[in-house]
C-alpha positions in Angstrom: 94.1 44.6 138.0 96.5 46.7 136.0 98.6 47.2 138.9 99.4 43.6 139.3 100.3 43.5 135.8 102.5 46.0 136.4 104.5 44.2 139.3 104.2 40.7 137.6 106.4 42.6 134.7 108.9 44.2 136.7 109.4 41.3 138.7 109.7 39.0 135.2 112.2 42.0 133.8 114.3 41.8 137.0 114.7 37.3 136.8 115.6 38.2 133.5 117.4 41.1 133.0 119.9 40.6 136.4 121.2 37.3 135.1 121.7 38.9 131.6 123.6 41.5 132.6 125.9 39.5 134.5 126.4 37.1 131.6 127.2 40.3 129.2 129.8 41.5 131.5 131.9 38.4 131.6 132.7 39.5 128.0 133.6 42.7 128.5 137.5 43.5 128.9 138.2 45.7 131.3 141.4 45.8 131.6 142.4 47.5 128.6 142.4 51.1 129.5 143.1 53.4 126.3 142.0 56.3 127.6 146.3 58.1 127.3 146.8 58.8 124.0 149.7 60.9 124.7 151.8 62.5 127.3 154.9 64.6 128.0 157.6 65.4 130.4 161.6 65.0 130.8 163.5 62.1 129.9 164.9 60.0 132.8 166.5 56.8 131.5 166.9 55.1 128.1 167.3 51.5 127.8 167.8 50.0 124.5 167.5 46.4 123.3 167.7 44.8 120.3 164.6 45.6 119.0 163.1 47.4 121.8 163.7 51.4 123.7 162.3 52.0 127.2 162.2 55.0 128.3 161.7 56.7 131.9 159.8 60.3 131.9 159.8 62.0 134.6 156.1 63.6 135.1 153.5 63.1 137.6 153.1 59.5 137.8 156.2 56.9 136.6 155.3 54.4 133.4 158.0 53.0 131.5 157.3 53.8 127.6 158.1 51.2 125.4 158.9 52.2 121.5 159.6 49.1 118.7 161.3 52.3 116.7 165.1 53.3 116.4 164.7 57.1 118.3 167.2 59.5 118.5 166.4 61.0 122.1 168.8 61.1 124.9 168.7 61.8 128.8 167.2 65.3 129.5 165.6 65.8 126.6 162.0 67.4 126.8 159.9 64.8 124.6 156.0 64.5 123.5 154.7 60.8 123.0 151.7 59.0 121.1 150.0 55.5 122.1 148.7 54.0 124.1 148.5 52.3 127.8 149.0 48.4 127.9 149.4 45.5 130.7 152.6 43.4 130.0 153.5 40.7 133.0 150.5 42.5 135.0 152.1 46.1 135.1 151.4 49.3 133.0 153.5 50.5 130.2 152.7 52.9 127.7 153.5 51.7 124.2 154.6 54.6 122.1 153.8 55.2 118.7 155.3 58.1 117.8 158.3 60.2 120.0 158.8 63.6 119.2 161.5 66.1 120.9 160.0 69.6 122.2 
């Protein structure tokens, strides 16, 4: 007796729980990885736009870093960067924070 109970539970959990979880994860994001909060490495390339710097550092993987700041950096220059990793027209940048020279 109790061990129909038992299986009459789990198998009332499982209609109820599968669907749920599915339903849950249709609101999670997961495409918004923030797990870089900083990096380092050689500057590359600087490209600067009215309001806007890109800048390519060379290091183990290439990501263009995008600052909204005035930054007084130029090619060659060893550099440590804060922020953090977003999606812009389905590619990953790194949006800087804060740029300091080494």
């Amino acid at each position: 007796m109790k061990e129909k109970t038992l299986i009459i539970t789990a198998i009332i959990c499982i209609i109820i729980g599968l669907p749920s979880l599915f339903f849950a994860s249709q609101f999670v994001k997961a495409d918004d990885p923030r797990i870089l909060s900083s990096l380092s490495g050689k500057v590359v390339k600087i490209a600067e736009k009215d309001k806007i710097t890109i800048i390519d550092v060379e290091m183990d993987n290439a990501m263009p870093i995008v600052s909204f700041d005035k930054i007084k950096i130029k090619k060659g220059d060893r550099v440590e960067i804060k922020g953090e990793i977003a999606t812009y027209k389905g590619k990953l940048e790194f949006v800087a924070d804060k740029v300091e020279r080494k």
